[in-house]
Each structure stands twice: as C-alpha cells, then as structure tokens.
OpenMM code with the backbone's topology and positions (N, CA, C; nanometers):
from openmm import Vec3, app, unit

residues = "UNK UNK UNK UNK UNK UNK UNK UNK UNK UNK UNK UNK UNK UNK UNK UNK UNK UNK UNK UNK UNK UNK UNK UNK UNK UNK UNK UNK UNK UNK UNK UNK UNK UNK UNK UNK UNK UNK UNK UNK UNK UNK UNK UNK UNK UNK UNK UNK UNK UNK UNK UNK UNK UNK UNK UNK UNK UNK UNK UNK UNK UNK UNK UNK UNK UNK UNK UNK UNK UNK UNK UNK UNK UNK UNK UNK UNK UNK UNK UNK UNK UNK UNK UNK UNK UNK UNK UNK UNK UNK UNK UNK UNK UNK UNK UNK UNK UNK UNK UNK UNK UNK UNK UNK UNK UNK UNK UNK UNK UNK UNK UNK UNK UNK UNK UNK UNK UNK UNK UNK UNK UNK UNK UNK UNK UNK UNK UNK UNK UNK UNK UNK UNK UNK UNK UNK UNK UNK UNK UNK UNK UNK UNK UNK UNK UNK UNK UNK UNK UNK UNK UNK UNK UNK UNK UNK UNK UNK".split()
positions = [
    Vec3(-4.2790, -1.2501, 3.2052),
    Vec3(-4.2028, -1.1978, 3.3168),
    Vec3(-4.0554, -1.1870, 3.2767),
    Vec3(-4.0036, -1.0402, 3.3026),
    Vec3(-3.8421, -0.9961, 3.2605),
    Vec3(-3.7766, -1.1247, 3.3459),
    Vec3(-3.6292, -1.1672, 3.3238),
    Vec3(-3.5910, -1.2605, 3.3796),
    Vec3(-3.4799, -1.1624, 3.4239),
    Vec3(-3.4149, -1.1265, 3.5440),
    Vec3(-3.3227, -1.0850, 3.5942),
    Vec3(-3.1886, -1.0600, 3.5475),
    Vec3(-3.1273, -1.0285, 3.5064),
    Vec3(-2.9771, -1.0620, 3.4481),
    Vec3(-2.8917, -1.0903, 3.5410),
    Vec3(-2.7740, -1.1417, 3.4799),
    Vec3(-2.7223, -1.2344, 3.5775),
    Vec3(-2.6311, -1.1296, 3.6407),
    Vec3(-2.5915, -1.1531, 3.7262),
    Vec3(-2.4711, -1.0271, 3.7991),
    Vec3(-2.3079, -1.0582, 3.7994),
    Vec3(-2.2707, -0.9360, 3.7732),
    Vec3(-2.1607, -0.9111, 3.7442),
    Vec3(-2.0667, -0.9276, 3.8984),
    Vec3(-1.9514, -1.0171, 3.8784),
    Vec3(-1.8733, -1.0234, 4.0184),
    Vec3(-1.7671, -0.8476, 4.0406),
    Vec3(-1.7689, -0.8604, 4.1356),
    Vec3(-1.6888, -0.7266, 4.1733),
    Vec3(-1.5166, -0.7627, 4.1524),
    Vec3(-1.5286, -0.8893, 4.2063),
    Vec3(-1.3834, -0.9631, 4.1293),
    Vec3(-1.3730, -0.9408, 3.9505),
    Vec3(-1.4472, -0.9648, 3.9072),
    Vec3(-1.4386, -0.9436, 3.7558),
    Vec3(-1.4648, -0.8321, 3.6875),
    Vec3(-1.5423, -0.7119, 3.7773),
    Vec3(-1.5117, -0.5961, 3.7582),
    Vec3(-1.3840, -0.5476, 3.7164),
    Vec3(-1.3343, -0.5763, 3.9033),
    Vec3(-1.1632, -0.5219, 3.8916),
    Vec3(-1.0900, -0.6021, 3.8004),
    Vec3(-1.0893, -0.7124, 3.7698),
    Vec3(-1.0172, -0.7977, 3.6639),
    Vec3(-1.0106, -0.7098, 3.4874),
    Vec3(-1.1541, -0.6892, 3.4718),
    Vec3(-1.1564, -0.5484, 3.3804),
    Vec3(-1.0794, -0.4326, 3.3548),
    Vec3(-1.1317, -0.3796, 3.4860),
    Vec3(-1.0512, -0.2293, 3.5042),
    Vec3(-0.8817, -0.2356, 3.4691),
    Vec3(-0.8470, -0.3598, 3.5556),
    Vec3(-0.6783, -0.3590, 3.5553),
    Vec3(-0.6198, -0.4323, 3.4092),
    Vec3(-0.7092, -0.4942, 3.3514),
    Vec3(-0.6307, -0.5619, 3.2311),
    Vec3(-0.7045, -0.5276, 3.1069),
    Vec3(-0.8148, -0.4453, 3.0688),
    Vec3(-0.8526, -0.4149, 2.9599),
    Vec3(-0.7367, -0.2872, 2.9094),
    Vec3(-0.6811, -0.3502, 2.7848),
    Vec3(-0.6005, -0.2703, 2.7374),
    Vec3(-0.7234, -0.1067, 2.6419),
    Vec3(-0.8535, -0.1873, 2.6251),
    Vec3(-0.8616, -0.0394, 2.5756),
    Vec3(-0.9040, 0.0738, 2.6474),
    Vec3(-0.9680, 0.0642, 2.7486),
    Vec3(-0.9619, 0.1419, 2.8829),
    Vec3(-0.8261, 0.2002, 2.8982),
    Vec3(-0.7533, 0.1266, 2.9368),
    Vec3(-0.5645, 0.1811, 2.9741),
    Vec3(-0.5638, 0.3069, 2.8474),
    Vec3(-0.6309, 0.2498, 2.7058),
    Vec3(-0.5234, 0.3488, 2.6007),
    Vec3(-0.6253, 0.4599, 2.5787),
    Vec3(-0.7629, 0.4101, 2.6110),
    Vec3(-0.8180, 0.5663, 2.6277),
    Vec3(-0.8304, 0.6472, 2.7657),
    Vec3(-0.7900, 0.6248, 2.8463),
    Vec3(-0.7034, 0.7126, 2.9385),
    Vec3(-0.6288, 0.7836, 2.9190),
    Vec3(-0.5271, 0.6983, 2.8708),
    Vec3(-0.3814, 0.7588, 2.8260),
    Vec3(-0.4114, 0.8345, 2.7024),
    Vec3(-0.4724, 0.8354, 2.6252),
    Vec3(-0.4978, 0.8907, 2.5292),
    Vec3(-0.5899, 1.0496, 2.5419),
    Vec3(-0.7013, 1.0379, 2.6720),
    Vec3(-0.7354, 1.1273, 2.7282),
    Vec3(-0.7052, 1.2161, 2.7775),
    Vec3(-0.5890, 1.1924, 2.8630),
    Vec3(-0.4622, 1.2420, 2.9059),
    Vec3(-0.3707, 1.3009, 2.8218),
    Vec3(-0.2915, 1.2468, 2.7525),
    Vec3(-0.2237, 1.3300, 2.6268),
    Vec3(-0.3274, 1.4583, 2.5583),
    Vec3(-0.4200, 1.4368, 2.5417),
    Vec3(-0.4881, 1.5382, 2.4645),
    Vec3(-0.5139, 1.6157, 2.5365),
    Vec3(-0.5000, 1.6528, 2.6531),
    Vec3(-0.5428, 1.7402, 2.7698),
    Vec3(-0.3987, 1.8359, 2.7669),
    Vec3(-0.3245, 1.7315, 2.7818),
    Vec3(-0.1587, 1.7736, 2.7877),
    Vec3(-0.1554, 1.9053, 2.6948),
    Vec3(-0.1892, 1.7982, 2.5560),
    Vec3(-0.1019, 1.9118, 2.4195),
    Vec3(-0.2478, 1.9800, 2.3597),
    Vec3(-0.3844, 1.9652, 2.4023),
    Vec3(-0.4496, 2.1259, 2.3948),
    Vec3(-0.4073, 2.2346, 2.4942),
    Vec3(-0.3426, 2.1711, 2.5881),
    Vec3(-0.3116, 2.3294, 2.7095),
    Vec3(-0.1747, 2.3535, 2.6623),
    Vec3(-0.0881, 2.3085, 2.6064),
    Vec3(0.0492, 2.3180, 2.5526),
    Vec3(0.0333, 2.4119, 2.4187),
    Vec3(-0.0901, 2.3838, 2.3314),
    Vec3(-0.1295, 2.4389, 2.1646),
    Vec3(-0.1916, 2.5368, 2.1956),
    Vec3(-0.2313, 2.5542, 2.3466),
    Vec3(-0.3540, 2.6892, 2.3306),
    Vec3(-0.3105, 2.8057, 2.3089),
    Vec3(-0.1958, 2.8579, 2.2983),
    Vec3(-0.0916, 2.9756, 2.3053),
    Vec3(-0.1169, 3.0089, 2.1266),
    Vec3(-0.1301, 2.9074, 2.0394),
    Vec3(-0.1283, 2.9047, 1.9327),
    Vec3(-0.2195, 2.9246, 1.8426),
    Vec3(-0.3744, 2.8937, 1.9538),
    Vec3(-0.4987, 2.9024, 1.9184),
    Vec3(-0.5396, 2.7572, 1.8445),
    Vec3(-0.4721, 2.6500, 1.9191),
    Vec3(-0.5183, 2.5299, 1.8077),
    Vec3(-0.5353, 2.4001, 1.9629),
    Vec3(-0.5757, 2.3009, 1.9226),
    Vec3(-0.6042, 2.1910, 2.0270),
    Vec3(-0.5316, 2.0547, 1.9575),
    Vec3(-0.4696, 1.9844, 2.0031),
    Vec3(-0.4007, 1.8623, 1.9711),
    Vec3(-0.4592, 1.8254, 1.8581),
    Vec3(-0.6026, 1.8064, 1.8568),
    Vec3(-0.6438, 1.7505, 1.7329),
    Vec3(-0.6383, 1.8242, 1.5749),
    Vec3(-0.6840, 1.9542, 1.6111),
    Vec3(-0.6698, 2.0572, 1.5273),
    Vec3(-0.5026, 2.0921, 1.4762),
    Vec3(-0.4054, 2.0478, 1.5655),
    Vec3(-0.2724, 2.0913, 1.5110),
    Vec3(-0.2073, 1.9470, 1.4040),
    Vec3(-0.2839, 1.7994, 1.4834),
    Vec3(-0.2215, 1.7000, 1.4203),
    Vec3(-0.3042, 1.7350, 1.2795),
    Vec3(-0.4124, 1.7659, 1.2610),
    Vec3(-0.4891, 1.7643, 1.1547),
    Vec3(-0.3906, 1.8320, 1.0602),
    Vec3(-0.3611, 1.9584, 1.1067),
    Vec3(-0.2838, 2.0484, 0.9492),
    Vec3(-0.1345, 2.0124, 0.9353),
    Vec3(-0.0891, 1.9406, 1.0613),
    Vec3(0.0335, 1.8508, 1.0218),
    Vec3(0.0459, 1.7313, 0.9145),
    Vec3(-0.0848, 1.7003, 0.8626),
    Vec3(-0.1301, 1.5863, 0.7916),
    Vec3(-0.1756, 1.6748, 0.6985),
    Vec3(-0.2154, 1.7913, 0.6670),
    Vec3(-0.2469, 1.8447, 0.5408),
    Vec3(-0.0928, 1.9012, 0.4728),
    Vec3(-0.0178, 1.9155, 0.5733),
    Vec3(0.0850, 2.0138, 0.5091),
    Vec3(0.2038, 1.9186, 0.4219),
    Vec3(0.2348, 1.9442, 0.2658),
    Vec3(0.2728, 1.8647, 0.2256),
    Vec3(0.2887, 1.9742, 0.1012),
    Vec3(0.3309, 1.9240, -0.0098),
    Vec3(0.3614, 1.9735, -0.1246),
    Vec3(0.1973, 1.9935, -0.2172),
    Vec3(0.0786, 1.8946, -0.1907),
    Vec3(0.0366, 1.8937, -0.3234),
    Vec3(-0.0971, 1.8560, -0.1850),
    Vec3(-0.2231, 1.9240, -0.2297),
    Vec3(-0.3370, 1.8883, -0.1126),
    Vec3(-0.3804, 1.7138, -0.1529),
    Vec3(-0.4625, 1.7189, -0.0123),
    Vec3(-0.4076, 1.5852, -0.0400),
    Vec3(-0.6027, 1.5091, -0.0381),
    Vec3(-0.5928, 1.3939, -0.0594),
    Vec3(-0.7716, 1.3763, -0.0585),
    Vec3(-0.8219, 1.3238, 0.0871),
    Vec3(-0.9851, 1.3455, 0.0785),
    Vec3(-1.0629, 1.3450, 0.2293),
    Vec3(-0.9625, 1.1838, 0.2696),
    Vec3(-0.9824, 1.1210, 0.1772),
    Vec3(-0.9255, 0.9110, 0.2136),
    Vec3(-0.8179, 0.9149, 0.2890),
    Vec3(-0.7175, 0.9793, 0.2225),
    Vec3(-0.5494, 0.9967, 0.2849),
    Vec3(-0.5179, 1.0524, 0.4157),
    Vec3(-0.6030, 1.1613, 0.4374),
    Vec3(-0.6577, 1.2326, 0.5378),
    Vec3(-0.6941, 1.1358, 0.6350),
    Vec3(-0.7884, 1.1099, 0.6202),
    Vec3(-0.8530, 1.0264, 0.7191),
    Vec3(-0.7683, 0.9080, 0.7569),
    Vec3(-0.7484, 0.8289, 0.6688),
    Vec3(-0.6563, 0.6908, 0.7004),
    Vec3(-0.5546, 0.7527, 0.8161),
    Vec3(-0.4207, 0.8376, 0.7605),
    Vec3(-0.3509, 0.8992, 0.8429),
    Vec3(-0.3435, 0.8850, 1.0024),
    Vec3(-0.4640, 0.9588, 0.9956),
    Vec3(-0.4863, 1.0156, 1.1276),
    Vec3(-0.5890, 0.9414, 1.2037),
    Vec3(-0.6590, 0.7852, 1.1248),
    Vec3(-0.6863, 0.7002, 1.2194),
    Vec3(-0.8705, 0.6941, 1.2266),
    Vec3(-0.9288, 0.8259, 1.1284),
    Vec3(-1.0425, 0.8867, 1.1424),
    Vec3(-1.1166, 0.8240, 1.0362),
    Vec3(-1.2761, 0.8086, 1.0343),
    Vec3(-1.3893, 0.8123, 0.9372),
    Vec3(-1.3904, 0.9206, 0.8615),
    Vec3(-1.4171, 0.9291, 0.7284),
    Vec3(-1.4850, 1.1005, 0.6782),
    Vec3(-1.5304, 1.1771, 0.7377),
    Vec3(-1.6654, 1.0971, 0.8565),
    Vec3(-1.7512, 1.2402, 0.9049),
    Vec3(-1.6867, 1.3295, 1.0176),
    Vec3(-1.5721, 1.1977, 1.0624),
    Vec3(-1.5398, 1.2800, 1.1738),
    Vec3(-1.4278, 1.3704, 1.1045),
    Vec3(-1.3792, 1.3542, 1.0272),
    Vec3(-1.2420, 1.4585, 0.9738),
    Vec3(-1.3817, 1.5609, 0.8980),
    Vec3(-1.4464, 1.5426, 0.8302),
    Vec3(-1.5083, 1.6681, 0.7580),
    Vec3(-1.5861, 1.7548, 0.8503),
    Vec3(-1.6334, 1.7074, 1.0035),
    Vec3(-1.6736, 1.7979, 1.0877),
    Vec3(-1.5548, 1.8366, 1.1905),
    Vec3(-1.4308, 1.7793, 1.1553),
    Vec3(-1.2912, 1.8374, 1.2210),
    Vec3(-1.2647, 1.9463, 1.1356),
    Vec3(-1.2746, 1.9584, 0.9782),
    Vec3(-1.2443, 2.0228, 0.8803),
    Vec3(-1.2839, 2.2297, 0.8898),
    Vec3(-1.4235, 2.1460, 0.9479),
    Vec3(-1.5136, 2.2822, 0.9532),
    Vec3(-1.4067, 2.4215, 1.0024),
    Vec3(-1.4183, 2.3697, 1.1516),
    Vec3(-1.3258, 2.5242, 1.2352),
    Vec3(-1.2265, 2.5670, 1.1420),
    Vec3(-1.1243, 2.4472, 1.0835),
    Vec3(-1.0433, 2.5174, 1.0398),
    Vec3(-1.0532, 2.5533, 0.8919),
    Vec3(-1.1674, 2.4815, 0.8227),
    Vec3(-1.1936, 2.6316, 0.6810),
    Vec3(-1.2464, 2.7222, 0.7662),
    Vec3(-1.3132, 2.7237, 0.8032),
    Vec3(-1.3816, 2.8802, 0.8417),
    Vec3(-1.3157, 2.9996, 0.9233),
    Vec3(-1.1614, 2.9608, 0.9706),
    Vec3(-1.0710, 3.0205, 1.0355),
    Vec3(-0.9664, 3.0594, 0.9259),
    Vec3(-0.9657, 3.0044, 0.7826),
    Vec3(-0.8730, 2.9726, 0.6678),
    Vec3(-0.7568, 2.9498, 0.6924),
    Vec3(-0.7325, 2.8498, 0.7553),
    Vec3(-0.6754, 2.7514, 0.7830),
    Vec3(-0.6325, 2.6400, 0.6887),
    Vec3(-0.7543, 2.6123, 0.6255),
    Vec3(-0.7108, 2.5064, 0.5335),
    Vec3(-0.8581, 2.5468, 0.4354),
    Vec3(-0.8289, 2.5005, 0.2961),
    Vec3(-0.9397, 2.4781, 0.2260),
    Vec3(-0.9717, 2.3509, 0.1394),
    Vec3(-1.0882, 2.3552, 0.0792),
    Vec3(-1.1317, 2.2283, 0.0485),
    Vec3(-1.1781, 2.2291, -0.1148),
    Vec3(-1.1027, 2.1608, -0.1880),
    Vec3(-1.1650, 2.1784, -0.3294),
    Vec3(-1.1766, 2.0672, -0.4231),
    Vec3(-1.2468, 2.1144, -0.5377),
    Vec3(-1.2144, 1.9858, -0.6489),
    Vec3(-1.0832, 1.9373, -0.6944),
    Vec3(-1.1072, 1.8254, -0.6998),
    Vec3(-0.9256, 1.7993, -0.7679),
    Vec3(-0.9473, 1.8209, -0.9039),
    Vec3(-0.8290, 1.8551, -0.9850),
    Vec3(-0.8161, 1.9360, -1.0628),
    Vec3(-0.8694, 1.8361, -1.2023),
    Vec3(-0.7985, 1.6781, -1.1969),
    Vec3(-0.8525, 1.5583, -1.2822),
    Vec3(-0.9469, 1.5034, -1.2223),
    Vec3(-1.0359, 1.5008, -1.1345),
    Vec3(-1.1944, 1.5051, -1.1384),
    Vec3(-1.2500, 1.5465, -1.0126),
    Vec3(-1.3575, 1.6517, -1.0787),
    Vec3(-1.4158, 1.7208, -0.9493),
    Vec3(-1.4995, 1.6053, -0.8762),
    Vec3(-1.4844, 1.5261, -0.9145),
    Vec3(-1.5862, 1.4184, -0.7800),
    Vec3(-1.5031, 1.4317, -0.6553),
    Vec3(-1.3544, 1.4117, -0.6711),
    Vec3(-1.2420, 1.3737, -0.5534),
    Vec3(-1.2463, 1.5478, -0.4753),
    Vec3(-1.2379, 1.5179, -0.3706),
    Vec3(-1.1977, 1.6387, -0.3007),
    Vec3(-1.0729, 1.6475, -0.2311),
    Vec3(-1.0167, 1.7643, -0.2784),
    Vec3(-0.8688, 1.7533, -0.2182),
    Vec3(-0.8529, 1.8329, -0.0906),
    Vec3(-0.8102, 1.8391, -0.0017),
    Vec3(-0.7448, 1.9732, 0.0942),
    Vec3(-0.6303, 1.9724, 0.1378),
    Vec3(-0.6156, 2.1423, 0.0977),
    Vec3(-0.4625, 2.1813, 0.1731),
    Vec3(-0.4703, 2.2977, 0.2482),
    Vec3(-0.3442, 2.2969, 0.2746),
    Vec3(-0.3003, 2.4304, 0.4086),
    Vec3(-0.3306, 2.5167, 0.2944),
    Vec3(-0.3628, 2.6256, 0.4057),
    Vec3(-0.3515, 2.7674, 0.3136),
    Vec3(-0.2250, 2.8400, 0.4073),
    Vec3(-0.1867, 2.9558, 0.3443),
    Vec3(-0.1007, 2.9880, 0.3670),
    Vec3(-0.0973, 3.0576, 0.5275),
    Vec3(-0.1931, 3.1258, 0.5726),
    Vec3(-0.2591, 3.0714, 0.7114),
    Vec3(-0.2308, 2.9770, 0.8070),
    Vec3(-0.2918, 2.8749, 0.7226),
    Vec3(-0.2647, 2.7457, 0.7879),
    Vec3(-0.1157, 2.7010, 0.8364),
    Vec3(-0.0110, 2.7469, 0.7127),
    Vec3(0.1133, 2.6850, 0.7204),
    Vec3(0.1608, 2.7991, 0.8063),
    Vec3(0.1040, 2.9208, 0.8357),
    Vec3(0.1547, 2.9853, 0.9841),
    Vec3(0.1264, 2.9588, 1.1047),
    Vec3(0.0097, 2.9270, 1.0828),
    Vec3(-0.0270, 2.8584, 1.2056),
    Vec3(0.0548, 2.7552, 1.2892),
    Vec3(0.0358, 2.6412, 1.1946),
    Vec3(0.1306, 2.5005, 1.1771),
    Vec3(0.2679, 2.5280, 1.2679),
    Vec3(0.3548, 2.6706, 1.2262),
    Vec3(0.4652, 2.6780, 1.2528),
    Vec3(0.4514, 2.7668, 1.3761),
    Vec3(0.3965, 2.7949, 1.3874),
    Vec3(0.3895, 2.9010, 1.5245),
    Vec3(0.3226, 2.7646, 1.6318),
    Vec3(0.2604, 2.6956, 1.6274),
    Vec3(0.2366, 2.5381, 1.7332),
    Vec3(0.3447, 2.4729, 1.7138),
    Vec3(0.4390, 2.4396, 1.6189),
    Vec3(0.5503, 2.3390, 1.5904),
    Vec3(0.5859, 2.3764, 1.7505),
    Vec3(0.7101, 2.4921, 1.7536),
    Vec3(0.7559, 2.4740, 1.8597),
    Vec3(0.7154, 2.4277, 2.0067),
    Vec3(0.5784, 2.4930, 1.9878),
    Vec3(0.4964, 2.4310, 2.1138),
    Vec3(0.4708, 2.2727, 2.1734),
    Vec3(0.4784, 2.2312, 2.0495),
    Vec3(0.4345, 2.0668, 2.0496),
    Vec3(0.5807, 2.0473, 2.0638),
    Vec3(0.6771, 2.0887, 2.0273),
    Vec3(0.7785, 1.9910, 2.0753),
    Vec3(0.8490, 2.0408, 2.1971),
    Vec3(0.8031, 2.1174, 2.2540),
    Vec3(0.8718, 2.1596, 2.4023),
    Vec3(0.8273, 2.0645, 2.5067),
    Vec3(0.6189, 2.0575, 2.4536),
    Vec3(0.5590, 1.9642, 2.5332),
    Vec3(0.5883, 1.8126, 2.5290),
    Vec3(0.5907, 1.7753, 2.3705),
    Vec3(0.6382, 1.6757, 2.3550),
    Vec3(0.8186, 1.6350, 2.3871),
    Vec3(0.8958, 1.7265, 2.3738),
    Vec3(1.0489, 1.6847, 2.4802),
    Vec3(1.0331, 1.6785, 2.6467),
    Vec3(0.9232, 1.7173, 2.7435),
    Vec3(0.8701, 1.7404, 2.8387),
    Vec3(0.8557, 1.5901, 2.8564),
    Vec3(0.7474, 1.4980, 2.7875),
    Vec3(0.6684, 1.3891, 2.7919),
    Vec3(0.7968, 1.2905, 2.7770),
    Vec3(0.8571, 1.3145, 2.6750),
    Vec3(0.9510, 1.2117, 2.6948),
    Vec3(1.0813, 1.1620, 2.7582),
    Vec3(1.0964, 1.3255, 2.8558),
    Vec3(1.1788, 1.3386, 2.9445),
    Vec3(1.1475, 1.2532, 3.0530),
    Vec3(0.9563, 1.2840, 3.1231),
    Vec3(0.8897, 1.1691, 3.2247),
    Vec3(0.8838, 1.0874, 3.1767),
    Vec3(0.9194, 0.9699, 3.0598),
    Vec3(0.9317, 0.8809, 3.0191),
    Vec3(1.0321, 0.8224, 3.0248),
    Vec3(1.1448, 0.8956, 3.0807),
    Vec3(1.2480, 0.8164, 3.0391),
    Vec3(1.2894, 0.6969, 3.1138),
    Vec3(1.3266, 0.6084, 3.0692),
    Vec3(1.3374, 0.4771, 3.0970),
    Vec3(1.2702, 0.3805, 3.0576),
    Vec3(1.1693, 0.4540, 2.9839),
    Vec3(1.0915, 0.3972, 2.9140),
    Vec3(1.1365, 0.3729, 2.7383),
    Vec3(1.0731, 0.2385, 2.7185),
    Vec3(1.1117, 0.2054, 2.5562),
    Vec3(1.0181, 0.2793, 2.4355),
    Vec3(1.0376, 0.3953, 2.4462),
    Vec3(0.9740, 0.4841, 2.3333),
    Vec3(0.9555, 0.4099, 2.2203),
    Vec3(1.0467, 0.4101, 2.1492),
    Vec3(1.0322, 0.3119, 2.0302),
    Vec3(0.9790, 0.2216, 2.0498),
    Vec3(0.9718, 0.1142, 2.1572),
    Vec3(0.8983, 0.0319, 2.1714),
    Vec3(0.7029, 0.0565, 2.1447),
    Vec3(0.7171, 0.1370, 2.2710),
    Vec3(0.6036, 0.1604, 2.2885),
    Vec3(0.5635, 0.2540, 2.1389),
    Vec3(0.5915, 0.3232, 2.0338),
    Vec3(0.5743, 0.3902, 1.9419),
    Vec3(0.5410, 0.2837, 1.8142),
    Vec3(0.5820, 0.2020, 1.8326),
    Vec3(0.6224, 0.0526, 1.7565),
    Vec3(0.4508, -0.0455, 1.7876),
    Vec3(0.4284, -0.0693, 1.8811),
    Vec3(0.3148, -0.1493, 1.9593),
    Vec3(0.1856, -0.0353, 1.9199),
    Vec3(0.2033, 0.1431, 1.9577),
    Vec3(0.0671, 0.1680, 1.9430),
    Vec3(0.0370, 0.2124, 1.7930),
    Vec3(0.1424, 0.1692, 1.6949),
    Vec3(0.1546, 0.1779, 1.5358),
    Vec3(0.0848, 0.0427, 1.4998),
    Vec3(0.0913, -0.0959, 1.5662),
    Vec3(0.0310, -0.1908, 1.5407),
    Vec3(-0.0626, -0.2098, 1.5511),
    Vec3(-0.1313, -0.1864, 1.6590),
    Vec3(-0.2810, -0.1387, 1.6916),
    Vec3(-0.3743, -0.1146, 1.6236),
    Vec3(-0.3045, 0.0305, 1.5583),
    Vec3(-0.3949, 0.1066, 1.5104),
    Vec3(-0.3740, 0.0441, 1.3505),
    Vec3(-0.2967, -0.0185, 1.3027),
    Vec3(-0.2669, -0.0695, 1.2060),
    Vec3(-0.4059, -0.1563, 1.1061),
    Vec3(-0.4517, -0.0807, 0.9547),
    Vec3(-0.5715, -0.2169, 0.9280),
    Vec3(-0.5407, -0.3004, 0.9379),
    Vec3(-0.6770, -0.3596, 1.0261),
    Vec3(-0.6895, -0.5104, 1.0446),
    Vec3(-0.6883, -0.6304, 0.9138),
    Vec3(-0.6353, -0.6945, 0.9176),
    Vec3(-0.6917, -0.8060, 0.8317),
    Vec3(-0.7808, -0.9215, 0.8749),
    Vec3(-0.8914, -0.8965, 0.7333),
    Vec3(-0.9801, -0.9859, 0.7749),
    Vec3(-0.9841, -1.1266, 0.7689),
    Vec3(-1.0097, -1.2171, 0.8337),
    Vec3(-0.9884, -1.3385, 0.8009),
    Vec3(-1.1107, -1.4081, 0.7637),
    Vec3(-1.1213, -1.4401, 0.5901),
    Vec3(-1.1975, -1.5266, 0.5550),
    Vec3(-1.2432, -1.6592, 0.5672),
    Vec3(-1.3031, -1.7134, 0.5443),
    Vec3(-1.3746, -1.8620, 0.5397),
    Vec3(-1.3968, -1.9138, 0.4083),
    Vec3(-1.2722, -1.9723, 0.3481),
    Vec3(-1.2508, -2.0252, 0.2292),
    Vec3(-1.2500, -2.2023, 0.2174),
] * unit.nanometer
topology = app.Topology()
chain = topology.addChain("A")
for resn in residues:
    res = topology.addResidue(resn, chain)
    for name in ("N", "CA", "C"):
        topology.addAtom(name, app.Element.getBySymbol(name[0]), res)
C-alpha cells in the first residue's frame, strides 16, 4: 500500500515563493529576455542570438569551450544556438587551423553587420533599463549576478 506523502504547508509555500532567490532570478531573467528580443527584433535577432555573436566577435574565432563558458552555456545548448545563425551566415564553424579536432567559430562578415545594426538597439533598450533602475546599485547588483554565475568550487574530502 502507497503511503501518502506528507503535505506541503501553504505557509511554506509562500515562504518559497518570497525568498527563493532562484525563482526571483528566473523571472527577472524571463523578463529581460522578453525586453531585449522585442528591442532586437528590428534587427532580426533575439537577446540570445545577439549576446551569442557579441561573444564570437573578436579578432581571431574563438573555440565551442570559450564560447560556452562565456555565456554561461553547455555545448549542446550553444551548438543548437549555433544552428540559426550558420544557416543565416551569420557565423561559421570550422577546424582550427593547428588541429582539426578543435572547432573554432567566428563572425562572418554578415554576422559583424548584423552585430552592428542590433548594437544600437541594445543600448537604447539597455540605457532605458537602467534609467528604471535608477537608484539602484548597478554595479552592485552587476557584481553579485557575476558571482553567481561564477565556477563553483568544489569542496573535497581530504
């Protein structure tokens, strides 16, 4: 016979809702991306798609690892982020030149129009955001969600 599970208080519900910080930051995080895909759409790109080639654009392409770390992501999810924008040529994807095992990607020249035709967009929206912010400790808060996301260290048992 199943044994019932025990029940959850409605007090400790709301105790949840109001103090789980990762709830709060994927809200807020939900929210922002709503913001700056309707801000990027003029450009033909979505928040994620514009931070992506902001992280490719650089002097020298750069590998899937660097990529990913960056921007906070696994491989699969950046190499099925990758897709739209090779196939739009946007960006491409190749062997590195001292060994084809590594894969490198960069902007294509496309891409780096693209890039610049959203720049302005993102920062009209983004001077917008931090205008309703103000009074708020930007740096602070820029400072705290850099720690966060920061690798963890693991703590062994030595």
């Amino acid at each position: 016979m199943a044994v019932a599970p025990a029940a959850v208080s409605h007090q400790t519900t709301e105790h949840v809702r109001d103090t789980c910080l990762c709830l709060h930051a994927q809200r807020a995080a939900r929210a922002l991306a709503r913001r700056f895909d309707e801000a990027l759409r003029p450009a033909g790109l979505t928040n994620s798609q514009f931070s992506l080639l902001n992280a490719l654009n650089g002097l020298k392409p750069k590998t899937q690892g660097a990529v990913a770390a960056l921007l906070g992501a696994d491989r699969t999810t950046l190499t099925a982020a990758l897709k739209p924008l090779v196939r739009q040529g946007l960006a491409r994807i190749g062997a590195a030149p001292d060994d084809g095992r590594v894969r490198r990607i960069a902007l294509t020249v496309e891409g780096r129009v693209r890039l610049a035709a959203a720049l302005p967009l993102w920062a009209k929206a983004h001077g917008a955001l931090e205008a309703e912010l103000d009074g708020a400790h930007l740096g602070r808060i820029r400072h705290d969600l850099n720690a966060l996301s920061a690798p963890r260290r693991r703590v062994t048992n030595s």
